[in-house]
C-alpha positions in Angstrom: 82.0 123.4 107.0 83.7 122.5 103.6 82.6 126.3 102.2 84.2 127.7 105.3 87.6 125.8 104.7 88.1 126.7 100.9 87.5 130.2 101.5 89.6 129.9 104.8 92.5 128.6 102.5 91.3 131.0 99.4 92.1 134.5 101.9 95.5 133.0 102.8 96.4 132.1 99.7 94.8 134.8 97.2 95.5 137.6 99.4 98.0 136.7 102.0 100.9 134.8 100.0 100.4 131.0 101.5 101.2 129.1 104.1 104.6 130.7 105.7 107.2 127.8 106.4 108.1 127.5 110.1 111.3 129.3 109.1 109.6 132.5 108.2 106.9 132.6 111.1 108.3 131.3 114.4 105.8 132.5 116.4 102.6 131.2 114.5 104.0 127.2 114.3 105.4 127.9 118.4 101.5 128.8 119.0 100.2 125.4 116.9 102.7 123.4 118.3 102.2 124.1 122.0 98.5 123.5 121.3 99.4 120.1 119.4 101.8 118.3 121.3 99.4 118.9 124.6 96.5 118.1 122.8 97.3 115.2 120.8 99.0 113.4 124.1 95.8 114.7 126.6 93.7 112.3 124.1 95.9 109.1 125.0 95.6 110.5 128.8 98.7 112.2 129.3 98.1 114.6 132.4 100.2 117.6 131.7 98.0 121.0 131.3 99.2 123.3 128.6 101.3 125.8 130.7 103.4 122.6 131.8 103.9 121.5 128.1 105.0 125.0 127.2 107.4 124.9 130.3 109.1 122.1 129.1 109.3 122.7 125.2 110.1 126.6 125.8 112.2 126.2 128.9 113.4 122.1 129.1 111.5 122.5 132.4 109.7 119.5 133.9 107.4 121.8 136.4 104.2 120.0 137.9 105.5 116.6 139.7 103.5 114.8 136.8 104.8 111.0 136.1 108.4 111.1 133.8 106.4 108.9 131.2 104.0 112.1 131.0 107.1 114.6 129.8 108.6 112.1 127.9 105.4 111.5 126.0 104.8 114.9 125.1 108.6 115.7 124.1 109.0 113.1 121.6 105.4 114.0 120.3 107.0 117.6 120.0 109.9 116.3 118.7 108.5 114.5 115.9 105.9 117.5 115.2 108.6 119.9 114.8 110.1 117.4 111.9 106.9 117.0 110.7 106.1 120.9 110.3 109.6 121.7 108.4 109.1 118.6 106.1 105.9 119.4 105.0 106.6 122.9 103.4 110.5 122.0 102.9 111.3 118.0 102.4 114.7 118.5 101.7 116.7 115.1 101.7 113.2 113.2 102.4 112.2 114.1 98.7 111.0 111.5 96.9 108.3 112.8 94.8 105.6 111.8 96.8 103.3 112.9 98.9 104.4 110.5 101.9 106.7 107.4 101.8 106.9 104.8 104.0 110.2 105.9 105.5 108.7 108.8 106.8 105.9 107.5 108.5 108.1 104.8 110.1 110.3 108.3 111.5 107.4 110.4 113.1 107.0 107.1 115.2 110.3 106.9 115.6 110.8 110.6 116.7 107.2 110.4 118.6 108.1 107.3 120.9 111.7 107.0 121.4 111.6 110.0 124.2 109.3 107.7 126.6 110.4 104.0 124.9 114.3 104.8 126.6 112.1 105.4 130.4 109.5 103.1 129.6 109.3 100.6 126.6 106.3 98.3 126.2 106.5 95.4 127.7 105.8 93.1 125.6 107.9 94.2 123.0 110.8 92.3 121.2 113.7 93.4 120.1 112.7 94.0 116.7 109.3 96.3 117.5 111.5 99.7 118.4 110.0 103.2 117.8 110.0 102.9 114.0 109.5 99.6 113.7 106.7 97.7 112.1 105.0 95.1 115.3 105.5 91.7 115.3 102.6 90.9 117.5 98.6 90.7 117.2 96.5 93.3 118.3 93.1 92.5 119.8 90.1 94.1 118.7 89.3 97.1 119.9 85.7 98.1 121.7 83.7 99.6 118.4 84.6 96.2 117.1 87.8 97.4 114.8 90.3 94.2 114.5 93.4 95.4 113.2 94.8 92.7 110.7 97.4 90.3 111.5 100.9 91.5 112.0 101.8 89.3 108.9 100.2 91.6 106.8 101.4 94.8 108.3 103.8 95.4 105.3 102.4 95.3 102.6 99.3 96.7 103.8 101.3 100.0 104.4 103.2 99.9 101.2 99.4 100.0 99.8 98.6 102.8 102.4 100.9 105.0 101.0 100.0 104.0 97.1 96.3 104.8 97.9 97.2 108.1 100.2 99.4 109.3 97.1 96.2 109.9 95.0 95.1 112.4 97.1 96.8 114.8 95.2 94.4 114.2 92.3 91.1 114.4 93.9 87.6 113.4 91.9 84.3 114.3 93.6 85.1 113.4 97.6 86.0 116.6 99.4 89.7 116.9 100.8 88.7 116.8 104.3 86.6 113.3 103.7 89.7 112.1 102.0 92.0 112.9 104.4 90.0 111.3 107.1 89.9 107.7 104.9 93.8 107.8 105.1 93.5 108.8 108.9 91.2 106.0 109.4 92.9 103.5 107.1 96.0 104.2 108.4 94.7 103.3 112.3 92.8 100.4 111.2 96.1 98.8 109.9 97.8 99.8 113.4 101.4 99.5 112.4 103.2 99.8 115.7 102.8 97.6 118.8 102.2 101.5 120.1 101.9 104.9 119.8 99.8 104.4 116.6 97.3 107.4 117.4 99.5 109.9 118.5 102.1 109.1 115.3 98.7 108.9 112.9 97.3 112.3 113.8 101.4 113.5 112.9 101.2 111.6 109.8 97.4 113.6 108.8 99.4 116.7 109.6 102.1 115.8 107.4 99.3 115.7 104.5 97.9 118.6 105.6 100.9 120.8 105.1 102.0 119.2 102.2 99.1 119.6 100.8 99.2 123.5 101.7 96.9 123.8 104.7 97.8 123.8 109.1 98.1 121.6 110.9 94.5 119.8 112.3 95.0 120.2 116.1 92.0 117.6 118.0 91.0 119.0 121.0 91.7 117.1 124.0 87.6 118.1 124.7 86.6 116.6 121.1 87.9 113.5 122.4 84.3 111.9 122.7 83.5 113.3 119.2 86.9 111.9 117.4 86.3 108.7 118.6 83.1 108.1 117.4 84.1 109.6 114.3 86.5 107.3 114.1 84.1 104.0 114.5 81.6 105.9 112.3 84.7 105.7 109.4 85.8 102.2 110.5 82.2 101.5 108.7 83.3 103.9 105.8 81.2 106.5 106.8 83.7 109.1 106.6 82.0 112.3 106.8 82.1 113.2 110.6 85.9 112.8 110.8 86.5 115.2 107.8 83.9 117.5 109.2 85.7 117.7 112.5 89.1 117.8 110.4 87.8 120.4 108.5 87.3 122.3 111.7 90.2 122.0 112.9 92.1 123.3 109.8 89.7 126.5 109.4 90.2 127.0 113.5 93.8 126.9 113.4 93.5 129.2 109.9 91.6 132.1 111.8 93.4 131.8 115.1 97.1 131.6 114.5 97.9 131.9 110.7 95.8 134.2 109.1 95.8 137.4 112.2 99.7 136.5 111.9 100.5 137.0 108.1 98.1 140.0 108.1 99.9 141.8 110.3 97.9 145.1 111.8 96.9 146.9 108.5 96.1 144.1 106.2 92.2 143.3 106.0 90.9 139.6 106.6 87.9 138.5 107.8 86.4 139.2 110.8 86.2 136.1 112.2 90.3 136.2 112.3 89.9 139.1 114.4 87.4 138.0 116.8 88.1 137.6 120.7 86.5 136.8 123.6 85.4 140.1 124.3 84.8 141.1 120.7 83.1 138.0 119.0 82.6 138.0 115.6 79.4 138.7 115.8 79.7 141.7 117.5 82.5 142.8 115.3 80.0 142.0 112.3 77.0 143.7 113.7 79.8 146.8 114.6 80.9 146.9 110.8 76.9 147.0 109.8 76.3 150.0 111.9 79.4 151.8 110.8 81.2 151.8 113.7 84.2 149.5 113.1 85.2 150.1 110.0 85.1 147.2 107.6 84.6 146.4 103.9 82.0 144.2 103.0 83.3 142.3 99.7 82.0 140.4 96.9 81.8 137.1 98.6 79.7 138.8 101.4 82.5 138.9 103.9 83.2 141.2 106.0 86.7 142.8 106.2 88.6 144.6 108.4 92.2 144.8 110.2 93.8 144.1 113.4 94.6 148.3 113.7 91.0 149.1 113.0 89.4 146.6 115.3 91.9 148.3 118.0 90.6 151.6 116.7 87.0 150.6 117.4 87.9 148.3 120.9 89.3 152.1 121.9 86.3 153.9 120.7 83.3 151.8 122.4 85.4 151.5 125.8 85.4 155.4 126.0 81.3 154.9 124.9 80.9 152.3 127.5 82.6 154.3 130.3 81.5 158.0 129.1 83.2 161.3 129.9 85.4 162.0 132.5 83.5 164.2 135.3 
């Protein structure tokens, strides 16, 4: 899965020019940010379907008679992903020369809860645990057995957090997506906030992720079985089925919105950024092997072709498939 995510990243960087800032690409972040801000709420339980949530980013509209909490929830989760994509290829004012502060962590849970804290705060929360703020209470322990430490040490804990997450800039012999899912973990084990810690953690890992030049990791409200037990298999430092379904994520995301979208229709990529439901990518590779889609097989054994040519050959076998005209 590691293999696939380097040379995922390697075609859009080698041949494609990068990751395009949100600026530049409207329509590829719109795609991953509908996706996100459902997802990443539908894991904490939040009802709205995906056509709702793009009602109500796209539109303002609150269709579907859902709760208020529900909307609220996945605004302010939009909300802070929006900040989160333009900081992460353009930190502007936020600069400080590293590759997350504190300050901005506290802000993406600022961003992500204050939306639903104004309808619905928690209630047990003082006057001093707001969106942003660092809680003042003690959290039980949590069914795999994680017991998040004492408020007390809250602090200090995350000041160390982001001195530890900083080195992942300078990585030895642990793959990026392993990495990346230690912070993740680390990050929920010290459970900062009286609330909201998940949804603002999976921002922060997407902060990383694009400041580190890759998309987004979107979980999948239907991986939510898998993340979890990821997640208690890396609360005992085993760490490599969370960066495996990271990894995933990021080379999903890479094929489906970013890389068909920077291509454009004549550039080549691989097929598997081309692949639909009706064309999968092994039917688009077994097409390119007989000759009739027409593809480039390169050095790294991929195979190559373009959004016009696929079109070319979708035309050519629905003529096959329905035969002449009689």
């Amino acid at each position: 899965m590691y293999q696939r995510l380097d040379e995922a990243v390697a075609e859009l960087r080698e041949r494609l020019g990068g990751l395009p800032a949100p600026a530049e690409a409207e329509d590829i972040w719109s795609n991953i940010w509908h996706q996100e801000a459902h997802n990443s709420t539908a894991l904490e339980g939040n009802t709205l379907v995906l056509q709702e949530v793009e009602r109500l980013l796209d539109e303002g509209r609150a269709v579907g008679a859902k709760p208020l909490r529900d909307y609220m929830e996945v605004r302010g989760y939009a909300d802070a992903a929006r900040w989160v994509y333009g900081q992460a290829l353009d930190p502007g004012d936020w600069q400080t020369g590293e590759l997350i502060s504190l300050q901005e962590v506290r802000h993406v849970h600022h961003l992500c809860m204050t939306p639903v804290w104004t309808i619905d705060p928690h209630p047990h929360a003082t006057d001093v645990e707001s969106p942003g703020s660092f809680r003042r209470h003690e959290i039980a322990a949590f069914p795999g057995g994680m017991k998040p430490p004492s408020w007390t040490d809250v602090d200090h804990l995350m000041r160390g957090w982001v001195d530890e997450t900083a080195k992942l800039r300078d990585l030895g012999d642990e793959p990026l997506p392993e990495s990346l899912a230690r912070a993740h973990n680390s990050l929920e084990q010290i459970h900062p906030f009286l609330d909201g810690n998940g949804r603002a953690g999976r921002l922060v890992l997407n902060l990383l992720l694009g400041r580190l030049g890759y998309p987004p990791a979107i979980i999948f409200k239907r991986d939510r079985d898998k993340y979890l037990q990821a997640m208690r298999r890396a609360d005992r430092r085993e760490y490599g089925p969370l960066g495996e379904l990271i990894a995933r994520s990021v080379t999903a995301n890479l094929y489906k919105f970013v890389i068909p979208a920077v291509a454009g229709p004549v550039k080549l990529v691989p097929l598997v950024a081309l692949a639909t439901e009706d064309l999968t990518e092994n039917a688009l590779r077994v097409a390119s092997m007989r000759g009739r889609l027409r593809a480039i097989k390169g050095d790294d054994g991929l195979w190559r072709s373009s959004r016009n040519w696929v079109d070319e050959y979708r035309q050519n076998r629905h003529r096959r498939l329905n035969g002449p005209a009689t």
